[in-house]
C-alpha positions as protocol buffer text, in pm:
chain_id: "A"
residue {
  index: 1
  type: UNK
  ca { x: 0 y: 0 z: 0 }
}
residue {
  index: 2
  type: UNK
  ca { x: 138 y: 335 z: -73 }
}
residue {
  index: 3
  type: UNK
  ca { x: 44 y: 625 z: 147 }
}
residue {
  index: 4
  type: UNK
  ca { x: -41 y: 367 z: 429 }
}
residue {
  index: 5
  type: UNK
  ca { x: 59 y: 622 z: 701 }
}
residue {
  index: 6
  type: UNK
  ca { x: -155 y: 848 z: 597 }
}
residue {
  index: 7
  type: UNK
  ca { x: -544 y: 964 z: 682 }
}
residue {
  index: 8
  type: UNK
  ca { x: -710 y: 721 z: 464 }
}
residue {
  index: 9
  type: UNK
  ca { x: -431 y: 487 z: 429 }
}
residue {
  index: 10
  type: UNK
  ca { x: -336 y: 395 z: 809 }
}
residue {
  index: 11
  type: UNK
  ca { x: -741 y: 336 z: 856 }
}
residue {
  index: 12
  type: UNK
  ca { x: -723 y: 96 z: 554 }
}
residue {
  index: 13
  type: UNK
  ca { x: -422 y: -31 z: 707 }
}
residue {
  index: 14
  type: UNK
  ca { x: -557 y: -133 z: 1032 }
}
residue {
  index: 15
  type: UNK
  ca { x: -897 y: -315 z: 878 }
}
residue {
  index: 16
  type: UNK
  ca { x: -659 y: -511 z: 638 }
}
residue {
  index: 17
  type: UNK
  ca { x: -444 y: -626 z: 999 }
}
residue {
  index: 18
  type: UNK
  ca { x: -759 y: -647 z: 1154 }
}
residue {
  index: 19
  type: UNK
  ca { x: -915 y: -922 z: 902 }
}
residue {
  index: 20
  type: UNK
  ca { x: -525 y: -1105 z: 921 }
}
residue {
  index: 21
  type: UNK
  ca { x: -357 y: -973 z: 601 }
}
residue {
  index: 22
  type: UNK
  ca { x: -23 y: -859 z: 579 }
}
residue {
  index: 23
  type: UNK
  ca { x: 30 y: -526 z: 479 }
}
residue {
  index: 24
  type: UNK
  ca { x: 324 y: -322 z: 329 }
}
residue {
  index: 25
  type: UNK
  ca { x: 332 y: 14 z: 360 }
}
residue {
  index: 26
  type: UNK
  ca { x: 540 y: 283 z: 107 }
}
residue {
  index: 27
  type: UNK
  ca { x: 531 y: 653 z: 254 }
}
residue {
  index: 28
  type: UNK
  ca { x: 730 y: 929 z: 233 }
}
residue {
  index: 29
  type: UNK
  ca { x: 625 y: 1060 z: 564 }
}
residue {
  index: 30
  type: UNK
  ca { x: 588 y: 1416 z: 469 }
}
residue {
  index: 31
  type: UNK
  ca { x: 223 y: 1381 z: 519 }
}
residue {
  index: 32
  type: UNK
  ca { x: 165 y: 1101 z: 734 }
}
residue {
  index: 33
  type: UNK
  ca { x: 287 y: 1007 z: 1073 }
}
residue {
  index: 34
  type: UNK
  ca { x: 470 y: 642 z: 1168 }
}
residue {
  index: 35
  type: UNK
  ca { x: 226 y: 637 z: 1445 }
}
residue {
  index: 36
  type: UNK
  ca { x: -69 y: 618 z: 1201 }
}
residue {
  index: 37
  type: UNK
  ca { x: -10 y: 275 z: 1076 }
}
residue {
  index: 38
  type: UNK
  ca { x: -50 y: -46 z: 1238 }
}
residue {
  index: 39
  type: UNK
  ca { x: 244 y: -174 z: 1431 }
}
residue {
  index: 40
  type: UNK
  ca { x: 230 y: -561 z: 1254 }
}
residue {
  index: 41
  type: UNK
  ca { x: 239 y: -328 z: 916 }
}
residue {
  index: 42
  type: UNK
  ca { x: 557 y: -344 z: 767 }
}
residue {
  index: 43
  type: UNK
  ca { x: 673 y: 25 z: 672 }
}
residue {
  index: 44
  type: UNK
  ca { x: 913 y: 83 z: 409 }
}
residue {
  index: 45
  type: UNK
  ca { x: 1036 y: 485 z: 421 }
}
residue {
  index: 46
  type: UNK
  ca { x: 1066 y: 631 z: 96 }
}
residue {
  index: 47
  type: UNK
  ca { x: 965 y: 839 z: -245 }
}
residue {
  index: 48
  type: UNK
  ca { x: 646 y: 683 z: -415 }
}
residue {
  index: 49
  type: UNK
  ca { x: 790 y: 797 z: -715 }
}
residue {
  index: 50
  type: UNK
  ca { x: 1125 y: 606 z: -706 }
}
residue {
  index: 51
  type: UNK
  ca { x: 1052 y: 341 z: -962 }
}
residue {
  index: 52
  type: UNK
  ca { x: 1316 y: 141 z: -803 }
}
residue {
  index: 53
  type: UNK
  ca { x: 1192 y: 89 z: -439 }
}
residue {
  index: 54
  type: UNK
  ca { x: 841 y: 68 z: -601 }
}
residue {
  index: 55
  type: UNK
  ca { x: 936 y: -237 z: -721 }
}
residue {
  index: 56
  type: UNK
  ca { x: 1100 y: -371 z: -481 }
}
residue {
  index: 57
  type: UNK
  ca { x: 764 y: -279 z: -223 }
}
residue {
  index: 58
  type: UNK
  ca { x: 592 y: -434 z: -519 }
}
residue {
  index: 59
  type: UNK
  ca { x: 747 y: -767 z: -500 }
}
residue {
  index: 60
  type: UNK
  ca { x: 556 y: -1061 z: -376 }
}
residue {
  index: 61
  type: UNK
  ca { x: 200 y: -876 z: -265 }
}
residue {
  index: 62
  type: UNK
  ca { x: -125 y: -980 z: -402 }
}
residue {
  index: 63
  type: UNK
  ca { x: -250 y: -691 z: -438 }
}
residue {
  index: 64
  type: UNK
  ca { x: -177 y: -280 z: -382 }
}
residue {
  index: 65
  type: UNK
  ca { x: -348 y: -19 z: -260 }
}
residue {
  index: 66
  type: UNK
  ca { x: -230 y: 344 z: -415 }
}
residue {
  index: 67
  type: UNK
  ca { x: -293 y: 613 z: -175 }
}
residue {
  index: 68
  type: UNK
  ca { x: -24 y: 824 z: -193 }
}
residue {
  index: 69
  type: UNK
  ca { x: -65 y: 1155 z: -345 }
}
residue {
  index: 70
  type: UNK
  ca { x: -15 y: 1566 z: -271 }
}
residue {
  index: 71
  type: UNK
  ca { x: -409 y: 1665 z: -274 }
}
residue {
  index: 72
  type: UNK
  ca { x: -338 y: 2007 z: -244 }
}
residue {
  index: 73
  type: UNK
  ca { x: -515 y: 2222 z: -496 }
}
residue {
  index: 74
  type: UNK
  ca { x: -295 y: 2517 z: -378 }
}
residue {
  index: 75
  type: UNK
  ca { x: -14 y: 2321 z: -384 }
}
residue {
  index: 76
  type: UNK
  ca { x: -66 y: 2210 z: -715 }
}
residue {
  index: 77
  type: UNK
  ca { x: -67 y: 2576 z: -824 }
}
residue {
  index: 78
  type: UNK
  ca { x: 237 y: 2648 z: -635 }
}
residue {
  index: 79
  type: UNK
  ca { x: 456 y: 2342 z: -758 }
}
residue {
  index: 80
  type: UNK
  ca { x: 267 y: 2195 z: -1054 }
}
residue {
  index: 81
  type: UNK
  ca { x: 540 y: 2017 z: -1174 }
}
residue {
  index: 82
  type: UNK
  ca { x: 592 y: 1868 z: -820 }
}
residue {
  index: 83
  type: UNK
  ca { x: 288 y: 1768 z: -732 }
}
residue {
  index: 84
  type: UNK
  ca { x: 262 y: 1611 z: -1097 }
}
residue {
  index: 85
  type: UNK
  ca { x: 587 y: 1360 z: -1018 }
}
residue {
  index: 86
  type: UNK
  ca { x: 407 y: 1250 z: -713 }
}
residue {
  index: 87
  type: UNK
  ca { x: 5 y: 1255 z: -852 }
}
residue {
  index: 88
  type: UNK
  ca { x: 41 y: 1111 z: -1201 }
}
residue {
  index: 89
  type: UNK
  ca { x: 391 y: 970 z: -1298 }
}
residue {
  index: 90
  type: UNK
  ca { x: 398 y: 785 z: -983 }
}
residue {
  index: 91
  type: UNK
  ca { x: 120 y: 623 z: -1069 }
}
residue {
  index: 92
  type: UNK
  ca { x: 248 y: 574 z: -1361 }
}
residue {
  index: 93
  type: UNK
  ca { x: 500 y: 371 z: -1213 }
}
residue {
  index: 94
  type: UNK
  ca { x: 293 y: 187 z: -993 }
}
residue {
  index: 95
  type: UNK
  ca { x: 107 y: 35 z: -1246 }
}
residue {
  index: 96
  type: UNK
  ca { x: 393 y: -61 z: -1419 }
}
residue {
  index: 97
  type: UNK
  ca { x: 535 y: -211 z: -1138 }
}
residue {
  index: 98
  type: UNK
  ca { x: 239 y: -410 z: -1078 }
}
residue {
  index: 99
  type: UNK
  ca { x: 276 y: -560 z: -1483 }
}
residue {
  index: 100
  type: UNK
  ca { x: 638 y: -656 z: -1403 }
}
residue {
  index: 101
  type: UNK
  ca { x: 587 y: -783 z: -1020 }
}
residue {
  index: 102
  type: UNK
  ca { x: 549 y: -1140 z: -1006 }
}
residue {
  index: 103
  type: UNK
  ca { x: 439 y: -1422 z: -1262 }
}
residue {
  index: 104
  type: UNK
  ca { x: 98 y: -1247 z: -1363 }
}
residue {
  index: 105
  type: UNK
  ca { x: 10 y: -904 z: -1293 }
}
residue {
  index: 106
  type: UNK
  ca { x: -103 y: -744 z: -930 }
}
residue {
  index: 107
  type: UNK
  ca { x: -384 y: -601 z: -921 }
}
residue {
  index: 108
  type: UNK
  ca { x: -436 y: -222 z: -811 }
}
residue {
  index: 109
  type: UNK
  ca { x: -697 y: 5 z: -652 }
}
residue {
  index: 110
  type: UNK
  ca { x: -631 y: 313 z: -629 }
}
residue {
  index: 111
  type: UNK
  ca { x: -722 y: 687 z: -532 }
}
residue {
  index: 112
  type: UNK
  ca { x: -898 y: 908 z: -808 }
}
residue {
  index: 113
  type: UNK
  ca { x: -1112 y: 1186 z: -690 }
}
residue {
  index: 114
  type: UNK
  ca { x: -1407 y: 1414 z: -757 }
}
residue {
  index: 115
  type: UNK
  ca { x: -1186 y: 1695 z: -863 }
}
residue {
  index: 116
  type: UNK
  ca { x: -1181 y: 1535 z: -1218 }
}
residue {
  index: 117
  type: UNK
  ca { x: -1563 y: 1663 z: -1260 }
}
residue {
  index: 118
  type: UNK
  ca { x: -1468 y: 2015 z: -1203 }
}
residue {
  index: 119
  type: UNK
  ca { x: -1740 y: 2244 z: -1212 }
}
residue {
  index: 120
  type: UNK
  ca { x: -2012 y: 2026 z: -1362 }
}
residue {
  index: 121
  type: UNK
  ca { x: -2348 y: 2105 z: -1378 }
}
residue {
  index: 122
  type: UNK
  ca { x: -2460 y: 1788 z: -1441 }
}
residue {
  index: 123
  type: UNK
  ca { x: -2552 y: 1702 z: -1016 }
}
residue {
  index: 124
  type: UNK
  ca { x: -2566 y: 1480 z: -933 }
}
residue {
  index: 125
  type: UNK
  ca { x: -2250 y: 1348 z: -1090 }
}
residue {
  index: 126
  type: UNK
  ca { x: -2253 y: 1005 z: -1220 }
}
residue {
  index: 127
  type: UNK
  ca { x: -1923 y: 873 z: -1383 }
}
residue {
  index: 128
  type: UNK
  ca { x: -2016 y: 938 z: -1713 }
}
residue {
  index: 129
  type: UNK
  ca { x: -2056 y: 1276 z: -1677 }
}
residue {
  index: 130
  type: UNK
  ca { x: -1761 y: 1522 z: -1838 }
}
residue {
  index: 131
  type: UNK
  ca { x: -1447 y: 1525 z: -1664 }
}
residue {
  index: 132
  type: UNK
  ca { x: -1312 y: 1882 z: -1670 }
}
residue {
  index: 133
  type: UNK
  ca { x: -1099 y: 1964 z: -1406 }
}
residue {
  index: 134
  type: UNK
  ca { x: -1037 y: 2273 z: -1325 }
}
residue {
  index: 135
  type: UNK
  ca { x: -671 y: 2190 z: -1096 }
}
residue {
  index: 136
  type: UNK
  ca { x: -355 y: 2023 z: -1134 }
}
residue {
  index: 137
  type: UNK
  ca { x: -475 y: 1812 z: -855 }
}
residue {
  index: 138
  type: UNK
  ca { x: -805 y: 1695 z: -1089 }
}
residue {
  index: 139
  type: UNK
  ca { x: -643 y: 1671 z: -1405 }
}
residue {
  index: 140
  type: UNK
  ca { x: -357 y: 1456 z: -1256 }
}
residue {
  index: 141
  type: UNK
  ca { x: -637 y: 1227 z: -1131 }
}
residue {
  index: 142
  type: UNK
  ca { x: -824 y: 1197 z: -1442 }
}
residue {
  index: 143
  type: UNK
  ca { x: -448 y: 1104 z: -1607 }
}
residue {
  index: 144
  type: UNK
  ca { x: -468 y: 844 z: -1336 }
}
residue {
  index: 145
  type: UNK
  ca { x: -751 y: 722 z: -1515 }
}
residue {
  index: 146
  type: UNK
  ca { x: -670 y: 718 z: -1875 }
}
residue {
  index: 147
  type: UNK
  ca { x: -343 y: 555 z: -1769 }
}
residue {
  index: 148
  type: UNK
  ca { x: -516 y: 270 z: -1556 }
}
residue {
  index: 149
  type: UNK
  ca { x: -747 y: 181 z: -1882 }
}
residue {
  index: 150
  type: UNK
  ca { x: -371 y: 157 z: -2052 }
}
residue {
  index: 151
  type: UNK
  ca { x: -237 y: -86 z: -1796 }
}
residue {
  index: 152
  type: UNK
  ca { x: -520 y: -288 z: -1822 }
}
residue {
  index: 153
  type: UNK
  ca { x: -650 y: -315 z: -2188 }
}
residue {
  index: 154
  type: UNK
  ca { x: -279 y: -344 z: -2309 }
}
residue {
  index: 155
  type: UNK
  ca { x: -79 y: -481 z: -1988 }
}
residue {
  index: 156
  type: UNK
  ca { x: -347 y: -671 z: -1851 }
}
residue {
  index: 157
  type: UNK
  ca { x: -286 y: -548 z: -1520 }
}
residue {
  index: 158
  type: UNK
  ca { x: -684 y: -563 z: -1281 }
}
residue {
  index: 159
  type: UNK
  ca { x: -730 y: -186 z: -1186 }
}
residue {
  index: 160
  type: UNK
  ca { x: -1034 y: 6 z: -1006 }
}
residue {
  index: 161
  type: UNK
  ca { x: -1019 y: 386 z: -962 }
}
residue {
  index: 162
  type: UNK
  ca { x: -1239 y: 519 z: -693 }
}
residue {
  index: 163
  type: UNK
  ca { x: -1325 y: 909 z: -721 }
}
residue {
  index: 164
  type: UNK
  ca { x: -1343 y: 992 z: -333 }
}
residue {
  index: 165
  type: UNK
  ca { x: -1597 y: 1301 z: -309 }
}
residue {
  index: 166
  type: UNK
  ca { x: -1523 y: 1486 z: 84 }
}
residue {
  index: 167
  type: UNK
  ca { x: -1339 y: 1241 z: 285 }
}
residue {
  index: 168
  type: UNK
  ca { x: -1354 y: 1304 z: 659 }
}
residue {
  index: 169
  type: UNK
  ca { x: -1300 y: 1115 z: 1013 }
}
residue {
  index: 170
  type: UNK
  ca { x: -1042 y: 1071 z: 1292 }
}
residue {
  index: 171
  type: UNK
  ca { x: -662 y: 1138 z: 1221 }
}
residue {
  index: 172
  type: UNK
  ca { x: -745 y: 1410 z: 951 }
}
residue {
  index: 173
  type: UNK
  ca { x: -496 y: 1652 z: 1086 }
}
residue {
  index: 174
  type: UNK
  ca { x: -604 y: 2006 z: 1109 }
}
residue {
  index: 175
  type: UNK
  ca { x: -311 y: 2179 z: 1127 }
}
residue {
  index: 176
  type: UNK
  ca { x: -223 y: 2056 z: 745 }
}
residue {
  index: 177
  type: UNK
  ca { x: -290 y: 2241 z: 420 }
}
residue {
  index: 178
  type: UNK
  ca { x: -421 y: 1890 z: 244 }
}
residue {
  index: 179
  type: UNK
  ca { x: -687 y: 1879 z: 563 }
}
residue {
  index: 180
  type: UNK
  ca { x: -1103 y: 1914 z: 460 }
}
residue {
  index: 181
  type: UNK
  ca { x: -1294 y: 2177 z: 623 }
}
residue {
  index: 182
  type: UNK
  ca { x: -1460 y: 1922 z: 846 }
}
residue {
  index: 183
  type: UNK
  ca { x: -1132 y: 1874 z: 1069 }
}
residue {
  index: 184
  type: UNK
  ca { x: -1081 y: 2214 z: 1073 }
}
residue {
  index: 185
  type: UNK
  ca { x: -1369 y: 2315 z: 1197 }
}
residue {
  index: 186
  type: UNK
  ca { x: -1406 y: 2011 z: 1429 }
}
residue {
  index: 187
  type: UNK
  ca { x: -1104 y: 2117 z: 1525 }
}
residue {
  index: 188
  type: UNK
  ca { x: -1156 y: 2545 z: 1576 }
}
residue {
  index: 189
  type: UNK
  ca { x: -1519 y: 2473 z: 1714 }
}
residue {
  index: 190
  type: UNK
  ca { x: -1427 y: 2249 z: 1980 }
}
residue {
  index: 191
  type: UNK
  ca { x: -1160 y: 2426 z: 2092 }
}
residue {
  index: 192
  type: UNK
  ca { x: -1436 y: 2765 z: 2122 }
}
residue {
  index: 193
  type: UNK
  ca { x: -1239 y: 2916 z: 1867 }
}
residue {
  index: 194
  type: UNK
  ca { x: -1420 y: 3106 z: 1548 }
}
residue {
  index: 195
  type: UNK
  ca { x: -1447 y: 2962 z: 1185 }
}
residue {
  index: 196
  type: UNK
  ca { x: -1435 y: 3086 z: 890 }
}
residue {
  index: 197
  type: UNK
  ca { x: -1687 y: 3089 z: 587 }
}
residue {
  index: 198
  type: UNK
  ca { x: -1553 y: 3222 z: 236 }
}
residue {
  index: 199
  type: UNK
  ca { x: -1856 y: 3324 z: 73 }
}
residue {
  index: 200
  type: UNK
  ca { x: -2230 y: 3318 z: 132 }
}
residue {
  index: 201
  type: UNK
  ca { x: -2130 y: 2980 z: 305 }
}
residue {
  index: 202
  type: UNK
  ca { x: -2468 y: 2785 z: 67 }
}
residue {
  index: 203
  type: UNK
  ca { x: -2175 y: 2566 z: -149 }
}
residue {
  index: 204
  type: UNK
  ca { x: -2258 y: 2213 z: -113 }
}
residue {
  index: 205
  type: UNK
  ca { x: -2030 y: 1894 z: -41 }
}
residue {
  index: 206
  type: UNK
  ca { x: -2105 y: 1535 z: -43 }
}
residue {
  index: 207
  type: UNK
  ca { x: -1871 y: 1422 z: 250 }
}
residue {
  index: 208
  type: UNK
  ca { x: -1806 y: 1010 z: 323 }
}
residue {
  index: 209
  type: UNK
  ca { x: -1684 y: 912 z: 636 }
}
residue {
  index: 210
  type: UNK
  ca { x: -1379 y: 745 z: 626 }
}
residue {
  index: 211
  type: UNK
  ca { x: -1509 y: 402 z: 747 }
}
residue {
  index: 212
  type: UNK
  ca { x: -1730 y: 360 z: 413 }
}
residue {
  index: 213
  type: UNK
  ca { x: -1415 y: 510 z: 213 }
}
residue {
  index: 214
  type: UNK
  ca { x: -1182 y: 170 z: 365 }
}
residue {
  index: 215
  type: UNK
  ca { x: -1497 y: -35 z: 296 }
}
residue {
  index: 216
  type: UNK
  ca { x: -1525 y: 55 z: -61 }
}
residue {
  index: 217
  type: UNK
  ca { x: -1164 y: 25 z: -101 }
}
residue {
  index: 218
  type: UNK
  ca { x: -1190 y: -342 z: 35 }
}
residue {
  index: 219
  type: UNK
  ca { x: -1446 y: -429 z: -184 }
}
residue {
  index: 220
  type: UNK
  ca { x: -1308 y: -285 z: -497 }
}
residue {
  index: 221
  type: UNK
  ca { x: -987 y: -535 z: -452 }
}
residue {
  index: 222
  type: UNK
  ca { x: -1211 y: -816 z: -361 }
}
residue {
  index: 223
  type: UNK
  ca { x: -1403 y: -726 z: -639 }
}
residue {
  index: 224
  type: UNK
  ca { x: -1058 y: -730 z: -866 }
}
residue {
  index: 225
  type: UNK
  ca { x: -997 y: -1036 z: -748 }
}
residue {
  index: 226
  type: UNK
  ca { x: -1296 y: -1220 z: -832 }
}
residue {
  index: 227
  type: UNK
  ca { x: -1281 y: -1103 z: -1190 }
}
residue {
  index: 228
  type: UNK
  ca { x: -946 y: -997 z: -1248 }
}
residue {
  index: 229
  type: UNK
  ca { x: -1011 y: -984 z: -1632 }
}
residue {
  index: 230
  type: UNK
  ca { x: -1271 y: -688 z: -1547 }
}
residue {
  index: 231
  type: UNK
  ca { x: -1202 y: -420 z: -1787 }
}
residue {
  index: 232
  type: UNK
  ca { x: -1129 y: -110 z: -1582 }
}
residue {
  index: 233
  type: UNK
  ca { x: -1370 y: 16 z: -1394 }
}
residue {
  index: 234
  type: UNK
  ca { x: -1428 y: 353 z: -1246 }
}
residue {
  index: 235
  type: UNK
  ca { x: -1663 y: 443 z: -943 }
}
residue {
  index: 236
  type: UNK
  ca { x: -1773 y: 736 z: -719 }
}
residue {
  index: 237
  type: UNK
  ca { x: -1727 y: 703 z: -344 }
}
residue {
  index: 238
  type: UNK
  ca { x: -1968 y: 911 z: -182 }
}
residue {
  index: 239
  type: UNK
  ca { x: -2338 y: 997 z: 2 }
}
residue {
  index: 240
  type: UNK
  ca { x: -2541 y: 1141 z: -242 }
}
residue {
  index: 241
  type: UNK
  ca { x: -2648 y: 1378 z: -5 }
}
residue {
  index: 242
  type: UNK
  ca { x: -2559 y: 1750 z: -30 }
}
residue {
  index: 243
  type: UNK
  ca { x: -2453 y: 1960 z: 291 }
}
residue {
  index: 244
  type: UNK
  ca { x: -2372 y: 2334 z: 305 }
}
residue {
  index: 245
  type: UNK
  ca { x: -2093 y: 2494 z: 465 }
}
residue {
  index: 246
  type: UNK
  ca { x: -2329 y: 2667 z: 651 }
}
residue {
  index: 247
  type: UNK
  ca { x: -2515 y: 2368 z: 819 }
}
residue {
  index: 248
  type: UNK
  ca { x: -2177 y: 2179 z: 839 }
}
residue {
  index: 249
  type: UNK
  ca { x: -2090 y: 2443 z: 1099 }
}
residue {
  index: 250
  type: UNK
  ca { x: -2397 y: 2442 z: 1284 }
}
residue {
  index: 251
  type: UNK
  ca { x: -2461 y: 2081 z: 1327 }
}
residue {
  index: 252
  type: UNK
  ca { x: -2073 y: 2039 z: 1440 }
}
residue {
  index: 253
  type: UNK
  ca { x: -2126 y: 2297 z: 1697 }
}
residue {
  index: 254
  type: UNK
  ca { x: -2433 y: 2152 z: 1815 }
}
residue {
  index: 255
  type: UNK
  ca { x: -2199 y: 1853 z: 1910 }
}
residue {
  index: 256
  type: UNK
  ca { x: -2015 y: 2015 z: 2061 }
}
residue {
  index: 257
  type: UNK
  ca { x: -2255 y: 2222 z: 2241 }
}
residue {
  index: 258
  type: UNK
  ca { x: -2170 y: 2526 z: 2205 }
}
residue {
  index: 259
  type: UNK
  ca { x: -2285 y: 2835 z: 1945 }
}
residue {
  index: 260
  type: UNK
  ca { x: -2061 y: 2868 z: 1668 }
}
residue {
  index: 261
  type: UNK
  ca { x: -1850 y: 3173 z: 1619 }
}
residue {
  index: 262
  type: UNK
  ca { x: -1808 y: 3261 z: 1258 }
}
residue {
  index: 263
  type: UNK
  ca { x: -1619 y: 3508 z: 1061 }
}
residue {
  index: 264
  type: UNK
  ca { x: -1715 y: 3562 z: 704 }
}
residue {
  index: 265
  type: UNK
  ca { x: -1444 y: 3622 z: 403 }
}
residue {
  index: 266
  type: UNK
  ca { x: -1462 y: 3686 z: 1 }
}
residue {
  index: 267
  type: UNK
  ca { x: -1578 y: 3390 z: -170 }
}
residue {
  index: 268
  type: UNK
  ca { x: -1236 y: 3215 z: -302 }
}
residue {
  index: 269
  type: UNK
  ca { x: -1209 y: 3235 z: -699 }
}
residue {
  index: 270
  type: UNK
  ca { x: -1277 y: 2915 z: -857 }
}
residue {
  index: 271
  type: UNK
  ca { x: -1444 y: 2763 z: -580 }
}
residue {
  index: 272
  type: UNK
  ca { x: -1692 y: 2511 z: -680 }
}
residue {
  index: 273
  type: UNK
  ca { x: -2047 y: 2533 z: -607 }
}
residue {
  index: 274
  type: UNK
  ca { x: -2173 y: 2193 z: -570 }
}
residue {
  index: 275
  type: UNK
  ca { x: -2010 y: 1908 z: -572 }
}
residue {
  index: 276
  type: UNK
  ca { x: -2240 y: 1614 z: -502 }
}
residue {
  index: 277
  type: UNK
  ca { x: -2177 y: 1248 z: -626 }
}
residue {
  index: 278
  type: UNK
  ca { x: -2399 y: 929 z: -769 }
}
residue {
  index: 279
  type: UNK
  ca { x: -2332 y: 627 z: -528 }
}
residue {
  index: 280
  type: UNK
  ca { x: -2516 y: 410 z: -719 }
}
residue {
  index: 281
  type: UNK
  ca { x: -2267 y: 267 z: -943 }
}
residue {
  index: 282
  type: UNK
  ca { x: -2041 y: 194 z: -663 }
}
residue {
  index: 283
  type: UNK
  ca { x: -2331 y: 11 z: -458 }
}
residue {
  index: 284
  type: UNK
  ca { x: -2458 y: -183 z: -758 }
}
residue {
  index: 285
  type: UNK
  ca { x: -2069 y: -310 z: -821 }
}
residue {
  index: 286
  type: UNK
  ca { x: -1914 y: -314 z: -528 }
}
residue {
  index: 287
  type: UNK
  ca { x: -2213 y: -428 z: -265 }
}
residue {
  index: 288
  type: UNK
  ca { x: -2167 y: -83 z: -37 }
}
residue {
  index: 289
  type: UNK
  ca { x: -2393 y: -63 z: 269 }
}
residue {
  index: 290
  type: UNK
  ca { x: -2589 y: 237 z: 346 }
}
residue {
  index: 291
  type: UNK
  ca { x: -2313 y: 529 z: 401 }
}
residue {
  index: 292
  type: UNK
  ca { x: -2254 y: 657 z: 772 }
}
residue {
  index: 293
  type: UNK
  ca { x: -2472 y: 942 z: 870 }
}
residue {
  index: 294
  type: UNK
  ca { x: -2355 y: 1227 z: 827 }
}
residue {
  index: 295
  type: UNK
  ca { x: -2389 y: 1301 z: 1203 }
}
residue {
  index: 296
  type: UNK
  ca { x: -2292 y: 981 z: 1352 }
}
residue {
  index: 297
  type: UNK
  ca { x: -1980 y: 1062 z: 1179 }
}
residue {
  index: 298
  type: UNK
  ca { x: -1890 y: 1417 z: 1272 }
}
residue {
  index: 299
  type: UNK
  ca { x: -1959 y: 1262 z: 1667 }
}
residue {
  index: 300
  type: UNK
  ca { x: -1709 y: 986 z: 1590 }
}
residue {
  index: 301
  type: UNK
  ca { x: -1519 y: 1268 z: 1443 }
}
residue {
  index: 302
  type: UNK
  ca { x: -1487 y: 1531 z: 1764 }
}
residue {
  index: 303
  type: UNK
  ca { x: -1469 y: 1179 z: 1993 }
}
residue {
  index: 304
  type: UNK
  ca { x: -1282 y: 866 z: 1827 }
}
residue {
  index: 305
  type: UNK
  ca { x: -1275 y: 557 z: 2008 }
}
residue {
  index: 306
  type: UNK
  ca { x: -962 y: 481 z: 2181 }
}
């Protein structure tokens, strides 16, 4: 697994430990934290974009998981070559370590994202909907894509990309530009401290708690598994249901019981107005259980289990 020490990585990480698979874990650490990741998960320290120890990480797994990536818009905008090595020709080269890894191809599932839509109209967004991605960070994804239908149609190597909408749950740091606006203001509003809301606050998310997000990603490889000849396939991970800013705030300071202090800002340029998903595909395919309430999750959120 690359990224394994990561947010959604080191969650995946500890079901796959918890159902009595051994896991491998790439990561750079500049993101994620050792203390993440499960202690019976082997960690290998290192640049997901060195084809060499890619390989070598590759070597003898059934199956990877590709995480890793910068999903920083800003950062993206900053460093768009950068983020690039890390977001698309990494990838690259994990698929084609995968072709070359053992006797028959491994298969891969890994991380695309709802950026590829862009600003589509067409809400909610099913899969076949235009991509057009208005960042770095969405177009890199959507090369993900196009070079996943590559490895498998001409290297035969099993792949399933799964667009995450707005991931959130426990070890979603706050402090870190690559955070979602839930930890942040999880974070701010339990602490008594004021928000802030660019805008007239009414843009709507579709946020997926991180258990269904490890849940999907476990049935996507079982899924690859069972048909590994699958051409490759391509599915939303997400609610279906729409929240605002707005009543993100107040229902997270309602847990925490408390009024919410908020200080308004200029709407940020390019910032989408809704982005809200299609599950369906993904439940047909893939078996998914009803997601998580939305708040059931912020509670697990503000007070993870030990």
């Amino acid at each position: 697994m690359t990224g394994g020490c990561g947010f959604i990585g080191s969650h995946l990480a500890d079901a796959l430990i918890a159902r009595g698979d051994r896991v491998r874990v790439l990561d750079d650490l500049s993101t994620g934290r050792v203390e993440n990741a499960p202690a019976a998960a082997e960690l290998v320290r290192g640049d997901v974009a060195d084809a060499g120890l890619v390989a070598r990480a590759m070597a003898d797994v059934d199956g990877c998981f590709h995480l890793a990536a910068i999903a920083s818009v800003e950062r993206g905008r900053r460093d768009w070559l950068g983020s690039h090595r890390v977001n698309l020709t990494a990838t690259i080269g994990v698929f084609d370590a995968a072709r070359r890894a053992r006797g028959q191809p491994v298969p891969v599932v890994y991380a695309s994202s709802a950026a590829v839509y862009g600003d589509n109209p067409a809400i909610p967004l099913g899969e076949d909907a235009v991509a057009q991605p208005l960042s770095a960070y969405g177009a890199d994804k959507f090369g993900c894509e196009l070079h996943a239908r590559v490895a498998s149609t001409l290297h035969g190597v099993p792949t399933f990309g799964l667009r995450f909408f707005n991931v959130y749950g426990p070890r979603q740091d706050p402090g870190s530009p690559y955070s979602g606006v839930i930890s942040i203001f999880c974070d701010r509003l339990r602490r008594g401290e004021t928000v802030t809301i660019f805008g007239d606050g009414e843009q709507a998310r579709d946020f997926i708690y991180v258990a269904d997000v490890v849940a999907a990603l476990e049935a996507a490889m079982a899924a690859l598994a069972s048909t590994p000849a699958v051409a490759p396939a391509v599915a939303n991970v997400c609610t279906g249901q729409p929240t605002s800013i707005n009543a993100l705030v107040h229902q997270i300071a309602a847990l925490c019981g408390a009024a919410p202090a908020v200080e308004r800002a200029p709407a940020r340029a390019g910032d989408i107005r809704r982005s809200i998903g299609d599950p369906g595909r993904a439940r047909r395919q893939l078996g998914l259980a009803a997601p998580t309430p939305l708040s059931v999750g912020l509670a697990r959120t503000l007070d993870p289990a030990p």
